[in-house]
ROVEX-417314 format. One record per residue: residue number from 1; y, x, z of N, C-alpha, C, O in turn. Coordinates in steps of 0.02 Angstrom, whole numbers. Layout:
R seq   n_c2   n_c1   n_c3  ca_c2  ca_c1  ca_c3   c_c2   c_c1   c_c3   o_c2   o_c1   o_c3
R NUM      Y      X      Z      Y      X      Z      Y      X      Z      Y      X      Z
...
% end
This chain:
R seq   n_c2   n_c1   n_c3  ca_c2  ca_c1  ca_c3   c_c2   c_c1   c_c3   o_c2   o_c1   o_c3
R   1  -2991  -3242   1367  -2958  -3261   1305  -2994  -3322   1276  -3055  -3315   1271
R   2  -2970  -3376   1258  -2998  -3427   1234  -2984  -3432   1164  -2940  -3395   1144
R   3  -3019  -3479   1111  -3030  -3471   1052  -2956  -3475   1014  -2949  -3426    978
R   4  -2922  -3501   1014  -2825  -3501    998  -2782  -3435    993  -2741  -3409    955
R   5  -2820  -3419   1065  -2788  -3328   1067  -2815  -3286   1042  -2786  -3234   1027
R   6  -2875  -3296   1031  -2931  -3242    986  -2907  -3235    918  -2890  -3182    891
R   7  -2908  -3312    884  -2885  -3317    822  -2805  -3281    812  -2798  -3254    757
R   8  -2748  -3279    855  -2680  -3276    842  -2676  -3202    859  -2623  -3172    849
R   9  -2741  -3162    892  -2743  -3089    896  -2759  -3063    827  -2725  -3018    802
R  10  -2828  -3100    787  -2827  -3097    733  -2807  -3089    668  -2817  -3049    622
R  11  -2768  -3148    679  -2703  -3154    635  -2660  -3099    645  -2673  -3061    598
R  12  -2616  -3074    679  -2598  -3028    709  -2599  -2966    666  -2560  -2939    627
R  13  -2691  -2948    701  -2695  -2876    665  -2706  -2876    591  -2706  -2824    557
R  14  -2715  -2929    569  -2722  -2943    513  -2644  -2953    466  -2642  -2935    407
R  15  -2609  -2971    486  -2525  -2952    457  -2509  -2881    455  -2477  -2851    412
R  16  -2541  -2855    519  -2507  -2788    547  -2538  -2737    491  -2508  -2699    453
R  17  -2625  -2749    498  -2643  -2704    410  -2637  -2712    340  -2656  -2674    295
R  18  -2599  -2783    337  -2593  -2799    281  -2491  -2743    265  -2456  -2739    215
R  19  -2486  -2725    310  -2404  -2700    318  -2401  -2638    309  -2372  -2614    261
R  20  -2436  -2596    362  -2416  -2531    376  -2468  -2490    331  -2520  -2505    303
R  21  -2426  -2428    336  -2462  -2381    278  -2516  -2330    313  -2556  -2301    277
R  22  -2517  -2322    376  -2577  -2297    384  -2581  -2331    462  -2538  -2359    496
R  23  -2668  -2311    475  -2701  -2314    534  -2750  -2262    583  -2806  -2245    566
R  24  -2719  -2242    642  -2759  -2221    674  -2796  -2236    723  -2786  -2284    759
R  25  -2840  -2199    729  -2878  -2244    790  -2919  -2197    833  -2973  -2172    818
R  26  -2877  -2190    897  -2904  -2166    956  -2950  -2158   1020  -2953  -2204   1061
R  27  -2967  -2131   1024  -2987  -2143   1082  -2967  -2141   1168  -2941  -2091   1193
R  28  -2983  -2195   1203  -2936  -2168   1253  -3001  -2134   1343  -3058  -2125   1363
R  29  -2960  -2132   1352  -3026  -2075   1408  -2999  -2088   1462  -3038  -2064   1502
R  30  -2939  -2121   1503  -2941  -2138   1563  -2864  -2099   1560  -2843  -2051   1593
R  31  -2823  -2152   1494  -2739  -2132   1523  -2728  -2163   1555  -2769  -2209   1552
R  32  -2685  -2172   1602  -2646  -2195   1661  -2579  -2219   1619  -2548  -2188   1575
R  33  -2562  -2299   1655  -2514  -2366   1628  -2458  -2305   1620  -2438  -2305   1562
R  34  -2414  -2233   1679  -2383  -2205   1642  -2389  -2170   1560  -2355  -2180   1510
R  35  -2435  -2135   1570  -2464  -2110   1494  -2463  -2150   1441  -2434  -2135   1389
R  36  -2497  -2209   1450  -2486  -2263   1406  -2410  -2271   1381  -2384  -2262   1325
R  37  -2384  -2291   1438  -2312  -2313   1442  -2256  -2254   1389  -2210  -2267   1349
R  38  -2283  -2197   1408  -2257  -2130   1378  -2272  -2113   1306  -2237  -2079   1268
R  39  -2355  -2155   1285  -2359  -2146   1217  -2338  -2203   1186  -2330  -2191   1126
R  40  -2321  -2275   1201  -2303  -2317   1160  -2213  -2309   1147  -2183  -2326   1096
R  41  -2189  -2283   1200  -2129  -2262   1189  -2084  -2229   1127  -2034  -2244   1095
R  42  -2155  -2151   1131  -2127  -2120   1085  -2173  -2144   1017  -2188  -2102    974
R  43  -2186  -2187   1014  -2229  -2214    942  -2167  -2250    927  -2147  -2247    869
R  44  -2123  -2292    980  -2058  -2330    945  -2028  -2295    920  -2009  -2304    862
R  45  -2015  -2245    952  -1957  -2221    933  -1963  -2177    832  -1921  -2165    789
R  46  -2036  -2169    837  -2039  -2156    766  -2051  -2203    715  -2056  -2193    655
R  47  -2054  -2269    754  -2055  -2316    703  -2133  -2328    688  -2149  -2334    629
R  48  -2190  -2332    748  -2231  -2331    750  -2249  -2387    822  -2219  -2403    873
R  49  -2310  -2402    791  -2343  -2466    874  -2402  -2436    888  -2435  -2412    842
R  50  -2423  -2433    951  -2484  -2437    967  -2506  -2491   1017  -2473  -2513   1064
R  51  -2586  -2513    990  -2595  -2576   1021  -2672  -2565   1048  -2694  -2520   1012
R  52  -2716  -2583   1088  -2761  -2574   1111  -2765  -2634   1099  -2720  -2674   1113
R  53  -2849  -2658   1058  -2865  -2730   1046  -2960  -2712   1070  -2992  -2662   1087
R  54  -2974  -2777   1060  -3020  -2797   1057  -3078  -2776    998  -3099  -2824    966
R  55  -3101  -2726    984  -3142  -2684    951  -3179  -2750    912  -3172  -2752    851
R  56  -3211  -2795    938  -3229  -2855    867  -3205  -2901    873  -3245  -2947    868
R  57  -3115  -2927    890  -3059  -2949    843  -3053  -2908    802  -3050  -2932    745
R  58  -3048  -2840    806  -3013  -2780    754  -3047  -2777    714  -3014  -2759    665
R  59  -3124  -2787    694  -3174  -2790    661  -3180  -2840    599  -3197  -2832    540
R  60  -3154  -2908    647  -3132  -2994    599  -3072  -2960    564  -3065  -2963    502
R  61  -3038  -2935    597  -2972  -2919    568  -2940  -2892    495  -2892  -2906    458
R  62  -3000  -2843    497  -3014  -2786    456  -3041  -2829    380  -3012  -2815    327
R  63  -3073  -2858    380  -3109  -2917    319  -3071  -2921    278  -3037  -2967    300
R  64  -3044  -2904    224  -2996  -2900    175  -2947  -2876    163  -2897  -2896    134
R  65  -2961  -2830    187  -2890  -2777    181  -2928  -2703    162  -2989  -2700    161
R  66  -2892  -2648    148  -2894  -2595    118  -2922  -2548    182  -2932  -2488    172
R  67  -2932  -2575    243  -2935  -2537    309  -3007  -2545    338  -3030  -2523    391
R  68  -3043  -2591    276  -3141  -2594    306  -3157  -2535    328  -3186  -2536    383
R  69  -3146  -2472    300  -3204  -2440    316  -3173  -2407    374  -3157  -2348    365
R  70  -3156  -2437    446  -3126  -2411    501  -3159  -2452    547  -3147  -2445    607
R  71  -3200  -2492    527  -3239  -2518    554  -3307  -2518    597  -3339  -2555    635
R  72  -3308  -2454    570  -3376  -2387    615  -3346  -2342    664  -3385  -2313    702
R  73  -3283  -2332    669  -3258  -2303    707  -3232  -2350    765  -3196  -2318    803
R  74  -3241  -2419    783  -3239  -2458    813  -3283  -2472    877  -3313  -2525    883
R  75  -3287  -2411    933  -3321  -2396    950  -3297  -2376   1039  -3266  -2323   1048
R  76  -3310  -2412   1087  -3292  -2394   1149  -3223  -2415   1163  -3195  -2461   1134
R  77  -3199  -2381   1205  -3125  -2414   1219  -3080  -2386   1163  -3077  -2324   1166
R  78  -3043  -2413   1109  -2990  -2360   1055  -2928  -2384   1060  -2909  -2432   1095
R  79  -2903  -2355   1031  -2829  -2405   1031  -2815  -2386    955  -2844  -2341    926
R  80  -2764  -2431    925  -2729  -2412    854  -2679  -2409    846  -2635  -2453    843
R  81  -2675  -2332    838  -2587  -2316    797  -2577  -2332    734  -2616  -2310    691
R  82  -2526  -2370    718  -2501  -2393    642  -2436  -2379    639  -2398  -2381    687
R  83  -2418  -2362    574  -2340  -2343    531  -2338  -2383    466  -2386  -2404    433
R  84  -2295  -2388    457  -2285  -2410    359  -2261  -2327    343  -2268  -2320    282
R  85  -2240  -2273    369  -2215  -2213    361  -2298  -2185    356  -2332  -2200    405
R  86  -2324  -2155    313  -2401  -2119    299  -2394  -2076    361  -2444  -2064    395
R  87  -2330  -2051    378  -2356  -2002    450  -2332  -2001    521  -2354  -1966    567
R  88  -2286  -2041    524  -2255  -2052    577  -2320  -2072    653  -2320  -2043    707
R  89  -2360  -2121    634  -2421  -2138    667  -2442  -2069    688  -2431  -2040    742
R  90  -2484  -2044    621  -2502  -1969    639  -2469  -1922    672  -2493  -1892    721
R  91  -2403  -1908    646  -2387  -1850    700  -2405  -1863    777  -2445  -1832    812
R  92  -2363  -1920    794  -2339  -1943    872  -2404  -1906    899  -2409  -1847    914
R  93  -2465  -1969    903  -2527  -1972    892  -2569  -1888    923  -2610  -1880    969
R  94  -2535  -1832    872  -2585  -1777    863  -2535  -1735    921  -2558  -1694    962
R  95  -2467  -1752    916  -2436  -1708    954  -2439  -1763   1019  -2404  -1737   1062
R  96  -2453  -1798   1033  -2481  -1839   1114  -2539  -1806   1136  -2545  -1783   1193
R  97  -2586  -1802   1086  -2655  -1776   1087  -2666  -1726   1100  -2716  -1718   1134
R  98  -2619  -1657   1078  -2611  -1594   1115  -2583  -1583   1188  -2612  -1537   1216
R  99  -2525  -1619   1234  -2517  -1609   1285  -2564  -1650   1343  -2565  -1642   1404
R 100  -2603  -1700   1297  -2635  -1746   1341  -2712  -1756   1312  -2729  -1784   1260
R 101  -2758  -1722   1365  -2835  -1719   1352  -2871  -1781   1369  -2931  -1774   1377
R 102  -2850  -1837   1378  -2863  -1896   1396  -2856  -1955   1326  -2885  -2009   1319
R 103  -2821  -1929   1292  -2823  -1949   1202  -2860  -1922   1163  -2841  -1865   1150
R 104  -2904  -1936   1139  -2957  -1929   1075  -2933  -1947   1021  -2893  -1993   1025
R 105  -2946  -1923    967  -2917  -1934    894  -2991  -1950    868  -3032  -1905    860
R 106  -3008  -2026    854  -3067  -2023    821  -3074  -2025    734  -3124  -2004    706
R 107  -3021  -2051    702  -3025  -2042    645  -2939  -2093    602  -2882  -2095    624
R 108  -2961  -2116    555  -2912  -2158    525  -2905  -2179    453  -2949  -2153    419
R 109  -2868  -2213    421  -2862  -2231    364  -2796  -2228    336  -2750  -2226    377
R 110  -2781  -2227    275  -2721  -2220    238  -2752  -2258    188  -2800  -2234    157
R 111  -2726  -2326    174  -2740  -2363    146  -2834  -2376    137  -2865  -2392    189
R 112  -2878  -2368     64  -2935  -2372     68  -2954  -2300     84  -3013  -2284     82
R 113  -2917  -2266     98  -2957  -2193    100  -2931  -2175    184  -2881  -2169    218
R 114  -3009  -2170    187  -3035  -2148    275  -3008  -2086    288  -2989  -2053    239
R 115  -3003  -2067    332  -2981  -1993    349  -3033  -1987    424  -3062  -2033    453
R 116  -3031  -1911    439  -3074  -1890    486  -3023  -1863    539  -2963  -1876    534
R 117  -3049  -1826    588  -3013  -1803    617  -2948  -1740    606  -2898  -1727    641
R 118  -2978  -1706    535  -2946  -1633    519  -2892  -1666    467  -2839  -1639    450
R 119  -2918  -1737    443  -2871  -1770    396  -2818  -1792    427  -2764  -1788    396
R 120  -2818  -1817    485  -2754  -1855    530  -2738  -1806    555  -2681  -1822    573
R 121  -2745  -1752    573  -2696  -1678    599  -2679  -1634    513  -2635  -1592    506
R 122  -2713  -1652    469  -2675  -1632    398  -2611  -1667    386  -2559  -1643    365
R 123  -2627  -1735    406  -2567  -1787    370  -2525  -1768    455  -2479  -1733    434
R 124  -2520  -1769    488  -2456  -1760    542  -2409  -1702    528  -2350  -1695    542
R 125  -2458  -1657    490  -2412  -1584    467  -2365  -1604    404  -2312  -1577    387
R 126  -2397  -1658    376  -2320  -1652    307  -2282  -1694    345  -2290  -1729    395
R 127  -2236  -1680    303  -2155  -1699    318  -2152  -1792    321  -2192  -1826    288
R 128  -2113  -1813    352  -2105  -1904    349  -2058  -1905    308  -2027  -1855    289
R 129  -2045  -1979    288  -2021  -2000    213  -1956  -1973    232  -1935  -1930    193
R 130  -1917  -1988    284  -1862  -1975    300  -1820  -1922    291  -1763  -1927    269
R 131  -1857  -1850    316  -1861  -1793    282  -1868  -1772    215  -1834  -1726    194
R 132  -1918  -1809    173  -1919  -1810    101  -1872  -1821     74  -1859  -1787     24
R 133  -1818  -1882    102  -1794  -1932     47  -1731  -1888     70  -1685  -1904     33
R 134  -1710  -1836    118  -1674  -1806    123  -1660  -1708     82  -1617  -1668     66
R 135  -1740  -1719     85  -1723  -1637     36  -1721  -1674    -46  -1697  -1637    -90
R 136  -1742  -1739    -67  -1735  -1756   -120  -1652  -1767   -148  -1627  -1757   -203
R 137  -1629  -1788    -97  -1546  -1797   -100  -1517  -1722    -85  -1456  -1722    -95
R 138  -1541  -1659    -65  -1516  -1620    -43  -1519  -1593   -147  -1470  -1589   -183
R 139  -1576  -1584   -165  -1578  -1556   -232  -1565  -1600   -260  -1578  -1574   -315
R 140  -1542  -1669   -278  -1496  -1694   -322  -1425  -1679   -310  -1380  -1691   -350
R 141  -1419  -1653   -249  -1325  -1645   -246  -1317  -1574   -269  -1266  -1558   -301
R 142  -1364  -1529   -255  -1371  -1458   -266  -1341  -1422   -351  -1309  -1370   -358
R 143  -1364  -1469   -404  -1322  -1463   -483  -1261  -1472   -488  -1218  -1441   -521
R 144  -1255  -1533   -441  -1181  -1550   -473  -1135  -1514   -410  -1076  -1520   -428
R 145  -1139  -1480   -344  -1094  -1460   -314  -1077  -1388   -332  -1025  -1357   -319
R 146  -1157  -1359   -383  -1138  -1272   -426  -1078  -1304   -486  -1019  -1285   -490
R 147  -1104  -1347   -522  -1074  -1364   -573  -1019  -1378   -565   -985  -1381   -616
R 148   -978  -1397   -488   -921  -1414   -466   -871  -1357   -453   -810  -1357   -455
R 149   -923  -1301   -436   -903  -1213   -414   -878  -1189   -488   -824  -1167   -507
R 150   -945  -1202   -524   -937  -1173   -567   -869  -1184   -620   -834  -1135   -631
R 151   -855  -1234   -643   -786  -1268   -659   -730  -1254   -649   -687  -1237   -689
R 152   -728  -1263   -579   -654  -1218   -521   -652  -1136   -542   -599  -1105   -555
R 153   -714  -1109   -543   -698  -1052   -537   -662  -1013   -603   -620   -973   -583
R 154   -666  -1014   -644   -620   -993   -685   -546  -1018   -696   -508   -978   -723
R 155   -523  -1077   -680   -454  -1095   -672   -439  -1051   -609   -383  -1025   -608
R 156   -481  -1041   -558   -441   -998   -496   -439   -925   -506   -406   -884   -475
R 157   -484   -915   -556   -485   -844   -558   -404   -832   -607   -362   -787   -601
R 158   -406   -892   -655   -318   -870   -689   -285   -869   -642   -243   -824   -640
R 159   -288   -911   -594   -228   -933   -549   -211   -876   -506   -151   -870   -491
R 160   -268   -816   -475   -241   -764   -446   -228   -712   -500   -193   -665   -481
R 161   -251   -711   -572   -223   -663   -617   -127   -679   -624    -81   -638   -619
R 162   -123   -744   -636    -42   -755   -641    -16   -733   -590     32   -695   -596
R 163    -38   -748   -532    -10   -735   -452     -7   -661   -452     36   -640   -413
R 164    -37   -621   -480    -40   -544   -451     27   -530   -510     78   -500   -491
R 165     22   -552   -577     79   -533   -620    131   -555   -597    180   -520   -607
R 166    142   -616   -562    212   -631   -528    231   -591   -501    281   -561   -518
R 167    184   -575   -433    190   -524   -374    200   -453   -385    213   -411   -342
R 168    190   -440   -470    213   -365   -498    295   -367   -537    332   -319   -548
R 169    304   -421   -549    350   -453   -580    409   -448   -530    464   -423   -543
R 170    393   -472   -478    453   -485   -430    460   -415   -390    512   -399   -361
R 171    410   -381   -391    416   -304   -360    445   -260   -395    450   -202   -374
% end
């Protein structure tokens, strides 16, 4: 890598933490280009990257942003999972990490606040925004579709009282 590409790796991770809402950072133990191939996959698909860099580019990188203190964990071969979603990173990440003993979970950050290992398998267990922003819409529709029941139901309840007096009417 010559000095141009160093700097534009830099730059790089340095947009990328200035963006996403959290960071993890792994360890890797001897996955194989499939494995790899298998975890960057499903990191897309949640709307998540993982990138294996250069441990002091990632270090320059780190210099002004909310993600310093990830900087000790910068250590041997790692790679970094990032999301702008607080858990999307994490889940993939912890549930890769359970079928595959060749991934290490060494620690991570959510913004200035570090997390450990029990913290990035805490944050994979809550729910992603997506889910949120869906039980949030589920209980805003929830008032007004009783309140919609509720309304109807007494005009229908006349409506089978008339109907049964017709139906005694005409008998």
């Amino acid at each position: 890598m010559d000095r141009a590409q160093k700097a534009a790796a830099v730059a790089d991770l340095k947009q990328t933490f200035s963006e996403v809402g959290v960071v993890v950072i792994t360890r890797n133990l001897g996955l194989s280009v499939a494995q790899s191939t298998q975890l960057r996959t499903k990191m897309r698909e949640a709307g998540a990257t993982y990138k294996v860099s250069k441990n002091k580019l990632a270090k320059i990188a780190l210099d002004g942003t909310d993600y310093l203190s990830l900087g000790d964990m910068l250590t041997g071969p790692v790679g970094l999972a990032t999301s702008v979603d607080p858990v999307a990173a994490a889940k993939v990440v912890v549930d890769f990490a359970k079928t595959n003993d060749k991934l290490e979970i060494v620690g991570g950050a959510m913004g200035a606040t570090a997390l450990n290992v029990e913290g990035v398998k805490a944050l994979a267990t809550l729910p992603s925004l997506d889910e949120l922003r869906g039980k949030i819409v589920g209980l805003i529709q929830a008032p007004a579709s009783k309140l919609a029941s509720l309304t109807q139901a007494p005009a229908a309840q006349l409506a089978r009282v008339f109907g049964a007096y017709g139906a005694k009417e005409a008998a």
